[in-house]
N, C-alpha and C positions, 0 to 999 in steps of 0.2 A: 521501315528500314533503319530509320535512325536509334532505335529504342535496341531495336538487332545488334548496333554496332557499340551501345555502350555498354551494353549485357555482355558483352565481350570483351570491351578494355579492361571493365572492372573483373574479370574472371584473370585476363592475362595478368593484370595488377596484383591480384590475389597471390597468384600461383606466385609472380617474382620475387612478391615480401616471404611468401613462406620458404622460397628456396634458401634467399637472403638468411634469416631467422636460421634455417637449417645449419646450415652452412656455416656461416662465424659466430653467431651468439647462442646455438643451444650444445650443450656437451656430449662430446660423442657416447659417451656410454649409456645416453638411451635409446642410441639407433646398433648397437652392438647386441648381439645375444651370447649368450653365457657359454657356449658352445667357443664361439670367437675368444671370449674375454679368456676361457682358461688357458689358450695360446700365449706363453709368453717367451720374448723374441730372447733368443739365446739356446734353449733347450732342445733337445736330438727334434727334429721335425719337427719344428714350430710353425712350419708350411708359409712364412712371410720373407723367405727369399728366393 
């Protein structure tokens, strides 16, 4: 049971740093696709208001 429950901190651990990483240190425009990216805000139907 106890082998169970670290197998699983270290997964929740995982998961945290990678949200973290996501989230403020990698830049968004590799979780953007090119469909999104040609949206820019200002123009007739840029769909972001």
């Amino acid at each position: 049971m106890a082998l169970f429950q670290e197998i699983l901190v270290y997964i929740i651990l995982f998961v945290a740093i990678a949200y973290i990483a996501k989230k403020f240190f990698l830049p968004k425009s590799l979780f953007t696709s090119k469909k999104d990216a040609s949206k820019i805000c200002g123009e007739k139907d840029c769909g972001c208001h």
